[in-house]
C-alpha positions, 0 to 999 in steps of 0.5 A: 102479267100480260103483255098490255100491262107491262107495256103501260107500266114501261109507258108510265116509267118512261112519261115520268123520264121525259117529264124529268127531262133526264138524258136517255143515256144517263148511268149514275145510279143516284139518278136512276134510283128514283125511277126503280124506287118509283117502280117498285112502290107503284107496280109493287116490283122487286129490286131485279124487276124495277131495273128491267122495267126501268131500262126497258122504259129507257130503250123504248124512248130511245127507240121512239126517238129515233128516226126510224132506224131499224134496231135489227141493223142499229142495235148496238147503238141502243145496247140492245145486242141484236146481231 
């Protein structure tokens, strides 16, 4: 899969997320079971796949809304991990 595939597949994830208006910071598995269901059935993704797409879905909105902070720098407030 190419870079430009995985990205409209994160963007589709992440159109449904905003559409449900969920919290960007939401844990419960319940919850999130409905978008890693939603990935596996329409990218035919499995288990492990369908939650990197899915986090990856939440990151990118996080860090579309954001004010323009520099992940480098504010990483941690994302979990992203960069140093």
């Amino acid at each position: 899969m190419d870079d430009s595939q995985y990205n409209s597949q994160i963007e589709k994830i992440a159109s449904v997320i905003l559409k449900d208006k969920i919290s960007l910071d939401e844990q419960d598995e319940n919850k999130l079971k409905k978008y890693h269901d939603l990935a596996k059935k329409q990218f035919h993704l499995q288990d492990e796949s369908a939650v990197q797409i899915v986090n990856e879905a939440f990151l990118y909105l996080k860090l579309k809304g954001s004010d323009s902070a520099d992940p480098l720098q504010h990483g941690d407030q994302f979990g992203a991990g960069f140093s």
